[in-house]
C-alpha positions in Angstrom: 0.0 0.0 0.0 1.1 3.1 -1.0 2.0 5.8 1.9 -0.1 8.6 2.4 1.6 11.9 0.1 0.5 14.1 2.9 3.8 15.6 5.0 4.6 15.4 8.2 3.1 18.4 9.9 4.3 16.9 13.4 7.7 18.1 14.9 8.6 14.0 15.6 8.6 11.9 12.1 5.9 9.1 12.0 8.2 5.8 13.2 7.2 2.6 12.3 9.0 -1.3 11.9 8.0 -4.2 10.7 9.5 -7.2 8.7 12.4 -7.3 6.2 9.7 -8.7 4.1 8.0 -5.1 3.4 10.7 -3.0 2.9 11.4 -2.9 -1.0 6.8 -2.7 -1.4 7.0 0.0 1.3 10.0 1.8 -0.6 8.6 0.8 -4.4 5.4 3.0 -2.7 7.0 5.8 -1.4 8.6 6.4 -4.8 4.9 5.4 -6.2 3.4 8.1 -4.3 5.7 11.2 -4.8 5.4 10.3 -8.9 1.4 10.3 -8.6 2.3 13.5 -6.7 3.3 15.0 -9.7 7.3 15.1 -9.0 9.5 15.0 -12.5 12.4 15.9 -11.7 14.5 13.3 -10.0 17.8 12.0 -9.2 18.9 8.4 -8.7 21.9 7.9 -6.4 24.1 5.1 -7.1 21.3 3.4 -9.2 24.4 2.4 -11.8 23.3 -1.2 -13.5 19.4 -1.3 -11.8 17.8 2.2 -11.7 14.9 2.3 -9.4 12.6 3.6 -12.1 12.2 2.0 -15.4 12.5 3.3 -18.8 8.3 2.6 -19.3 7.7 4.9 -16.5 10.2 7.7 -17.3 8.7 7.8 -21.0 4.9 7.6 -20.1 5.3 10.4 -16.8 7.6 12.7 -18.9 10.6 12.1 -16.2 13.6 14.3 -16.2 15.2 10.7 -14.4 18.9 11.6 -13.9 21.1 8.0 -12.8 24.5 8.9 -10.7 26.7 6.6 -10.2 30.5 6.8 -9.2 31.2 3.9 -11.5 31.3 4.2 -15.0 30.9 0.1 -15.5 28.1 -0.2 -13.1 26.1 2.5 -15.6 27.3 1.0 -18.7 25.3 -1.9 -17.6 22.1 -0.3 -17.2 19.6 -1.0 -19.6 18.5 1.1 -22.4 18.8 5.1 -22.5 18.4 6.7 -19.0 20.2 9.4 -18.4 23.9 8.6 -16.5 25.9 10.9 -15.3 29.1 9.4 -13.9 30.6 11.2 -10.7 31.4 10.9 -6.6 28.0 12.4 -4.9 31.0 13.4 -2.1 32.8 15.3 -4.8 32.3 19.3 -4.2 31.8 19.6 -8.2 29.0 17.1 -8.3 26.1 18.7 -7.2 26.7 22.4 -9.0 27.4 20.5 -12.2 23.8 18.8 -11.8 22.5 22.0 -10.7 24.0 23.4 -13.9 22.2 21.0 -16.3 19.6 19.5 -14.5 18.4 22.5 -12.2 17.5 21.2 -8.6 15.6 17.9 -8.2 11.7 17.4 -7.1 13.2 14.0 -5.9 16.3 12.1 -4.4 16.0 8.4 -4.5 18.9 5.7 -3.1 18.6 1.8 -2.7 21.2 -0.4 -1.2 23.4 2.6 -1.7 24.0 5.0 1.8 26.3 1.8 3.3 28.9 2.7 0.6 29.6 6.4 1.1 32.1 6.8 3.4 31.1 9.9 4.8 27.5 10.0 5.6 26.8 14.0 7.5 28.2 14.9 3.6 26.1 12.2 1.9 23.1 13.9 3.0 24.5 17.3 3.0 24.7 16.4 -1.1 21.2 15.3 -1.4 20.0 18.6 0.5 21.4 20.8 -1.6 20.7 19.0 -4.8 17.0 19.3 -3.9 14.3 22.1 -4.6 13.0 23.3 -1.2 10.0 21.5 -0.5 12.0 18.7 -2.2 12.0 15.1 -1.2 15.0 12.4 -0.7 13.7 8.5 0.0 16.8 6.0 1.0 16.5 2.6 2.1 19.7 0.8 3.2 21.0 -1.8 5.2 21.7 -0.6 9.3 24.5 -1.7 12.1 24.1 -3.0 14.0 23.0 -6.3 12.9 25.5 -8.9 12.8 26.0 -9.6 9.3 26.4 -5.8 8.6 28.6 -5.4 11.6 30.9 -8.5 10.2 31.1 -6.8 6.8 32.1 -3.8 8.6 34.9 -4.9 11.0 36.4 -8.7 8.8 39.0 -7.8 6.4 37.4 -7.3 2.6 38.6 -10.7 1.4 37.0 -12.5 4.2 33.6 -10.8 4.1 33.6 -11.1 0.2 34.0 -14.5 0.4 31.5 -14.9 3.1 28.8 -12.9 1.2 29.6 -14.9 -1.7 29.0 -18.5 0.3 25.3 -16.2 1.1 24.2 -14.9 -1.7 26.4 -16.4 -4.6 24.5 -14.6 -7.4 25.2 -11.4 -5.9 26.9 -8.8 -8.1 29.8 -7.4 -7.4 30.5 -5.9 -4.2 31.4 -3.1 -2.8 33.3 -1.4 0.0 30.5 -1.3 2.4 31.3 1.7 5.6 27.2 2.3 7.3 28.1 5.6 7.9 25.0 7.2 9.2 23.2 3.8 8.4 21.1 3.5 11.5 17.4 2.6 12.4 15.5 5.3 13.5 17.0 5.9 17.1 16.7 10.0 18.4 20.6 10.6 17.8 20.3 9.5 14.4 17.1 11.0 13.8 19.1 14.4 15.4 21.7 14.3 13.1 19.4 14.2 9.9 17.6 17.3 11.2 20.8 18.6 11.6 21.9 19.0 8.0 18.3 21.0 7.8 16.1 18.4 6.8 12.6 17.6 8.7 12.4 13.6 8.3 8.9 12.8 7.7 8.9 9.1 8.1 11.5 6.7 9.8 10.6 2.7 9.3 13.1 -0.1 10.9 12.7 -3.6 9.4 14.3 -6.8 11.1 15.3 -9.6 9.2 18.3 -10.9 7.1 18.5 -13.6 4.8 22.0 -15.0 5.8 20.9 -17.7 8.1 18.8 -19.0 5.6 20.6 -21.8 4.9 20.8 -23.2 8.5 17.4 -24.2 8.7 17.0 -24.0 13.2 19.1 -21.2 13.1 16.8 -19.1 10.4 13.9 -20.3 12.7 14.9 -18.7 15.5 15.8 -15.8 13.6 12.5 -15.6 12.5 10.7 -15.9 16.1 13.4 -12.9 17.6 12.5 -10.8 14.5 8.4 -11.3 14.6 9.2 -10.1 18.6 11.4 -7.4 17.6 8.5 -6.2 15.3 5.8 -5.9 18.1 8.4 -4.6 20.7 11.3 -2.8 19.0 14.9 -1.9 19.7 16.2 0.7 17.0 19.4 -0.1 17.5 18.6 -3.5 16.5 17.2 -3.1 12.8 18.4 -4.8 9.9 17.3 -2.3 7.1 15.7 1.0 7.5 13.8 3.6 5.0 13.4 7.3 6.1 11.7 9.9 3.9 13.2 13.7 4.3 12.1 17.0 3.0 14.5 20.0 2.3 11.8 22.2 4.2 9.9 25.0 1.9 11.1 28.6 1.8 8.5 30.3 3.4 7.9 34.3 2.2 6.6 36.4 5.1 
């Protein structure tokens, strides 16, 4: 179901958790919902080889869809003719280049992408100024601490390479993963979003992680800790989180 396009008008951002299960439906209807909201222009962060929106959609909504990536490779595999534009979103160029040929975006979308910028206060520093006040930015992105993010994070690459590979083996390519500012929605993290000036309009944690699939009593109990964490949750504790922010409106007096 699609969430509601209203804002926010509350000083504390509607929080919410619930299974891994929901969170790519809950993010594929945010993004649903700001279109049907009549947003155009729009900027894809790190959607290199799988953009978030497909070509079908860009074409039929008149989309000025803009795909950054930091890896020339990852957008030459994306299909079709989105637009790419190949740079480092921490780069101090980046965003007045965009600005200069895209203007400021409606929209900032990332998936699976925050846990890869090493630097997250500038990460979302970037999407703030690359938006239109009153602008929106949607991310949804793995959290620490849960354990197999927190092993990624402190093994040596190698190791937790060859470990993700053992997980998932048809996973692409990986890359270096850092979770900075990748938490659930706890108050300091919360603070520090509102700190780069945006007001975060909804925070949802998800719990859940594929890894122990393969050990059939261990993914069991998995399951029964994560269907507890749902009803009584720990932020700390999230595996994936999705938080909605605005760039707040300029308001003439």
């Amino acid at each position: 179901m699609a969430a509601p396009t209203l804002p926010n008008t509350t000083s504390a951002p509607l929080i919410s958790y619930a299974s891994v299960n929901d969170a790519e439906g809950q993010f594929r209807g945010e993004v649903r919902a700001l279109l049907e909201g009549g947003a155009k222009r729009i900027c894809d962060v790190g959607g290199g080889a799988h953009p978030i929106v497909g070509l079908k959609q860009i074409h039929a909504r008149g989309l000025e869809y803009v795909v950054l990536d930091a890896s020339q490779d990852e957008l030459a595999r994306a299909d079709g003719d989105h637009q790419r534009f190949q740079a480092d979103i921490l780069d101090a160029a980046t965003v007045p280049e965009l600005a200069s040929r895209w203007g400021a975006f409606d929209v900032v979308l990332s998936r699976w992408t925050a846990e890869h910028i090493r630097d997250g206060r500038r990460f979302h520093e970037q999407v703030f100024r690359m938006l239109r006040p009153g602008g929106t930015a949607v991310h949804l992105f793995p959290t620490l601490y849960a354990l197999p993010f927190l092993l990624n994070r402190l093994l040596e690459p190698g190791l937790s390479s060859a470990l993700l590979y053992r997980v998932f083996p048809r996973r692409d390519a990986k890359f270096p993963a850092y979770y900075s500012w990748c938490r659930g929605p706890t108050g300091r993290q919360i603070r520090r979003l509102e700190s780069v000036g945006f007001s975060v309009e909804r925070y949802a944690g998800y719990y859940g992680h594929g890894m122990y699939r393969r050990v059939k009593p261990l993914h069991a109990a998995h399951k029964a800790i994560c269907a507890s964490l749902v009803d009584h949750p720990l932020p700390s504790l999230t595996s994936f989180a999705l938080v909605v922010l605005t760039r707040p409106a300029v308001h003439h007096h």
